[in-house]
C-alpha positions in Angstrom: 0.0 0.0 0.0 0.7 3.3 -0.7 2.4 5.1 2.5 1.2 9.1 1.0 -2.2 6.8 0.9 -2.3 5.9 4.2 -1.1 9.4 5.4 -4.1 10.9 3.2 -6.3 8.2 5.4 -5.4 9.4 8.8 -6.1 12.7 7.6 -9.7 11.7 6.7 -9.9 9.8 10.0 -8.4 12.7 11.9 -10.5 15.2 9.8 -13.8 13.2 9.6 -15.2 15.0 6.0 -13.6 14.4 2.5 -13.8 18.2 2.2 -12.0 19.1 5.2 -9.5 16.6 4.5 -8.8 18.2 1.0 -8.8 22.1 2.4 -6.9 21.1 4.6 -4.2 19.2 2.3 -4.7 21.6 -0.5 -6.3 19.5 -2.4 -9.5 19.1 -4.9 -12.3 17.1 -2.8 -12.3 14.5 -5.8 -8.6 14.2 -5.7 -9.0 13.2 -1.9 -11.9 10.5 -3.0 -9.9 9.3 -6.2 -6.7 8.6 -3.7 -8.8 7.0 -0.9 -11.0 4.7 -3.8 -7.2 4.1 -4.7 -6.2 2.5 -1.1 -9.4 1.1 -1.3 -8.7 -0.9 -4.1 -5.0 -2.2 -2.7 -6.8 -3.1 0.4 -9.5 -5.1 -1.5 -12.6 -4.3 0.8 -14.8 -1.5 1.2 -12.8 1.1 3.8 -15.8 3.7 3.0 -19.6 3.9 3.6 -22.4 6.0 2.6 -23.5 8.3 5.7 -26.2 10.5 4.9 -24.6 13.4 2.4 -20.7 12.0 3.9 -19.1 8.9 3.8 -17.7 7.9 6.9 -15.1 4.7 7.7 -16.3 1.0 7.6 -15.0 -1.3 10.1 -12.6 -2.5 8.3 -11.6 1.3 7.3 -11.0 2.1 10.9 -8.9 -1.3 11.3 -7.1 -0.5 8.5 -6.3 3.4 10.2 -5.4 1.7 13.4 -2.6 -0.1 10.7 -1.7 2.9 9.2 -0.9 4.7 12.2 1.3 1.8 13.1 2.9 2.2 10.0 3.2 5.9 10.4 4.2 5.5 13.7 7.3 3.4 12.7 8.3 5.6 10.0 8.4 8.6 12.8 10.6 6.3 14.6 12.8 5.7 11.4 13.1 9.4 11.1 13.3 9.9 15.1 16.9 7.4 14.9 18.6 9.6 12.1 17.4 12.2 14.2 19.0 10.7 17.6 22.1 10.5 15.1 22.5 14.2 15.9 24.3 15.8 18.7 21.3 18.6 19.3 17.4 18.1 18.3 16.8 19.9 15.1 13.7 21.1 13.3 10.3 22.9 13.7 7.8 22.1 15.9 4.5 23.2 15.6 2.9 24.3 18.9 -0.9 25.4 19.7 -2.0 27.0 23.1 -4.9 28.2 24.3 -4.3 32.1 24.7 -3.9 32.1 28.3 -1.8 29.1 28.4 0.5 30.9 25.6 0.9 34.1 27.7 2.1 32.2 30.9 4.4 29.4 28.5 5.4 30.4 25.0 7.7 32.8 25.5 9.9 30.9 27.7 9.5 27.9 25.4 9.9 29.6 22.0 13.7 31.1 23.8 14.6 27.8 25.8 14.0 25.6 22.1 15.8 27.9 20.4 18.6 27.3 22.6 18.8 24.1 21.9 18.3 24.3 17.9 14.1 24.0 17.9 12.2 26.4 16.1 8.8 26.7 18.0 6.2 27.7 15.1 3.1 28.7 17.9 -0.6 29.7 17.3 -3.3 30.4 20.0 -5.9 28.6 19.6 -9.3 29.3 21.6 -11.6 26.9 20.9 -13.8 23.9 23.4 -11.1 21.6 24.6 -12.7 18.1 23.4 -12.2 19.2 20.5 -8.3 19.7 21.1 -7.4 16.3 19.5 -8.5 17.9 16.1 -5.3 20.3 16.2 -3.2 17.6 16.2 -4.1 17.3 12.5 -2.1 20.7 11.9 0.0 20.8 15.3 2.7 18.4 16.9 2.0 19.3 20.5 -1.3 21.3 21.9 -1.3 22.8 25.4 -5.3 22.7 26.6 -7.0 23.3 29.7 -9.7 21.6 31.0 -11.9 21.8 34.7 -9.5 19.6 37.2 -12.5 17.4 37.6 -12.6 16.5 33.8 -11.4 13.0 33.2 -12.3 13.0 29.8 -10.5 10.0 27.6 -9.5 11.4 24.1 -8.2 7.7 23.2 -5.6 6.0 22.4 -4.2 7.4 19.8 -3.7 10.5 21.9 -1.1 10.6 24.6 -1.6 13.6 27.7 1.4 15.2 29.2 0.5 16.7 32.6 2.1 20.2 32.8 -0.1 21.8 36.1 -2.9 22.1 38.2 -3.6 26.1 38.6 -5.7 26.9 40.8 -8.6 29.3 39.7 -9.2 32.6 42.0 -12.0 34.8 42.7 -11.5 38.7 40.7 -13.6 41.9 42.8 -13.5 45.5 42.7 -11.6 46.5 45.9 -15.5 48.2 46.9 -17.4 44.3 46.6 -18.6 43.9 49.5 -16.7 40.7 50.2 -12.9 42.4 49.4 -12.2 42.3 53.4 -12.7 38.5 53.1 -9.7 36.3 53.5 -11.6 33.8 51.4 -15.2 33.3 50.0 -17.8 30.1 50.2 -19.7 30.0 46.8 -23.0 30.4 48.8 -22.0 34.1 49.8 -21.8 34.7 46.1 -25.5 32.9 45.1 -27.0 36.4 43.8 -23.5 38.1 42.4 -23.6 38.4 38.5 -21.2 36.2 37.1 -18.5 36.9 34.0 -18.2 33.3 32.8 -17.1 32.3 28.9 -18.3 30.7 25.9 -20.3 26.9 26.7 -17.5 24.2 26.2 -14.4 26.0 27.7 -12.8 25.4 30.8 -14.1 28.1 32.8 -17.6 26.9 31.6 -16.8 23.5 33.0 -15.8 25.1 35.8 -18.7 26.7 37.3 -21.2 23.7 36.4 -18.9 21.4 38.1 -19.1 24.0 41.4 -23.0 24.4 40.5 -23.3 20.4 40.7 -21.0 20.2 43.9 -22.5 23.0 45.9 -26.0 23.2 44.6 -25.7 27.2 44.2 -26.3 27.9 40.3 -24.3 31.1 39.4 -26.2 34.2 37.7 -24.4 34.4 34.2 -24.9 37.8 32.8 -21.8 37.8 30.1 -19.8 35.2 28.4 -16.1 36.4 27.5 -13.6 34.1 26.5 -10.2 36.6 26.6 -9.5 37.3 30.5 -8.3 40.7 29.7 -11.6 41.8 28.3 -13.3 39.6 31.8 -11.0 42.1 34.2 -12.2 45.2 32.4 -15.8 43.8 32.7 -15.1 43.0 36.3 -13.7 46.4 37.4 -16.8 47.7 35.6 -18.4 46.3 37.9 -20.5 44.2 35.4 -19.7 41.1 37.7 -17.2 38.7 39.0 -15.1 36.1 37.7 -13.0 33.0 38.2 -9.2 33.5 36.7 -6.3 31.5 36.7 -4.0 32.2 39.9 -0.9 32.4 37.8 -2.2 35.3 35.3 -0.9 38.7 35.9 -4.4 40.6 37.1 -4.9 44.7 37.0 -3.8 46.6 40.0 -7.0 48.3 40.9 -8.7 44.1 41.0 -8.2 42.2 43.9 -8.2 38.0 43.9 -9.6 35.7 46.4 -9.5 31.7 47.0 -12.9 29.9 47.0 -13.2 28.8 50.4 -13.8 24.9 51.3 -14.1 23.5 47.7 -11.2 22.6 45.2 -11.3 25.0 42.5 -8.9 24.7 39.5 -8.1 23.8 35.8 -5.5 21.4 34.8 -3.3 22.4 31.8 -1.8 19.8 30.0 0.1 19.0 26.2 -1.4 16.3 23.8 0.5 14.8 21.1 -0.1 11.9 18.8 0.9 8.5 20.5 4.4 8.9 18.2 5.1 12.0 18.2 7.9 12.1 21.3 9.3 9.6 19.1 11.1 12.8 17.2 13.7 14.5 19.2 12.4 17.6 18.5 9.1 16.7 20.2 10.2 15.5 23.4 12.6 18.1 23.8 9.4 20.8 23.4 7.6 18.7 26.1 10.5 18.5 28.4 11.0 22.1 28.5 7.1 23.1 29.2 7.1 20.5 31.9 10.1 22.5 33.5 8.5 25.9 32.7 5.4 24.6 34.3 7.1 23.2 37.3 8.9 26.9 37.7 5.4 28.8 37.3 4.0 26.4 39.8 7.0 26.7 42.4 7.0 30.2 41.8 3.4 31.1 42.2 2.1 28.2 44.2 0.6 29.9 47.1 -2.5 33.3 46.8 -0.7 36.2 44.3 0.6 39.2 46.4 -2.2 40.7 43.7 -4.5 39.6 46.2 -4.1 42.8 47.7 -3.9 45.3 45.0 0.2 45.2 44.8 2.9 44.2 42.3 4.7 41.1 43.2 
């Protein structure tokens, strides 16, 4: 079989539409079909069937996939040993974060892989995290964030680098009426408006999970997914919000911790199951795993934010 073939069929499988598979490759969508009819015919069963307006894979398409990544996988590995043949890693690696995971890793990763002869090509990427694995069509590596409660599979083609848990704080004007607080039970906040974002995202997951755990459903007036825009909201006074611990926060805001429940998002980098293989790779993941350690040591404990001051 045709290796460019089988590449062109995890796309499709990764991709899930002809015509996404083909914008995505540059491609005509009738070139992508003649090439997959193609594999279709070295194969010598059906790998495609007829779903609705689509097709979609057959059971033996998706057996045939779980080959071809094999295949794919070995070939990496081929390249990954000429690779280890060098004394540094070399190459590009292509990197997507969610925005407020790039503003806290990124710059320290694209400086630290330069270093060591990797060229971090990086895009921030804000979009509903189960939907993450899809980047990896386009991306080697993809920092997400998801509600620390989420234990969400993505499959085993898909393998999860733990970079942090980061605790999530409360963000008031210095005037609320809860500033003097050391800390803040969710129940004291039942009729505050709320600055949440978009359905799907973290933060989103977030406050259902603290709606399910302490049975007081917060009042949503706004959904904003760029924190900047939520701390301009927030000193307003168009609501309060939940923000990562480790982002920088404006002066005239003060931050809180949510008093007797665990509140927090987990940021992590997926790859495909062979892509640490290249030494490129792993070298990108060691270095956020010791930026993330650093942020964490660093900023572990309630921001000196919390009262108004710089750090």
């Amino acid at each position: 079989m045709d290796v460019e073939r089988l590449r062109l069929l995890r796309d499709f499988g990764e991709r899930g539409t002809v015509q996404a598979t083909a914008d995505a490759l540059s491609m005509t969508s009738s070139a992508v079909s003649q090439q997959l009819k193609r594999l279709q015919k070295e194969a010598g069963v059906d790998l495609l069937e007829p779903y609705g307006r689509r097709v979609r894979l057959t059971e033996a398409g998706r057996a045939l996939l779980a080959c071809a990544d094999e295949v794919l996988a070995a070939l990496d590995h081929a390249e990954a040993e000429m690779d280890a043949f060098r004394t540094t890693p070399r190459g590009a690696v292509r990197v997507a974060m969610v925005p407020s995971a790039a503003s806290m890793l990124l710059p320290a990763l694209i400086v630290d892989a330069a270093a060591v002869g990797v060229d971090v090509i990086a895009r921030d990427v804000d979009q509903p995290t189960g939907k993450a694995p899809e980047l990896l069509a386009d991306h080697d590596v993809v920092v997400v964030d998801r509600d620390d409660r989420d234990t969400s599979n993505w499959g085993p083609r898909v393998r999860v680098a733990f970079l942090l848990r980061e605790p999530l704080d409360l963000v008031l004007r210095k005037d609320h009426h809860l500033a003097g607080a050391e800390s803040i039970a969710l129940h004291e906040l039942a009729h505050c408006p709320w600055i949440s974002v978009e359905i799907g995202r973290m933060g989103d997951d977030v406050m259902r999970s603290l709606a399910v755990v302490s049975g007081v459903q917060p009042r949503i007036v706004q959904r904003i997914n760029d924190f900047r825009v939520v701390e301009e909201l927030v000193l307003a006074g168009v609501g309060i919000a939940l923000l990562p611990r480790h982002a920088s926060t404006i002066d005239d805001l003060i931050r809180r911790p949510v008093n007797g429940i665990n509140v927090a998002r987990r940021v992590d980098a997926i790859t495909r199951i062979s892509a640490e293989r290249r030494p490129a790779v792993a070298a990108v993941l060691d270095i956020l795993r010791r930026i993330s350690a650093l942020k964490a040591r660093v900023n572990g404990g309630l921001p000196s934010r919390a009262n108004g001051m710089h750090g």
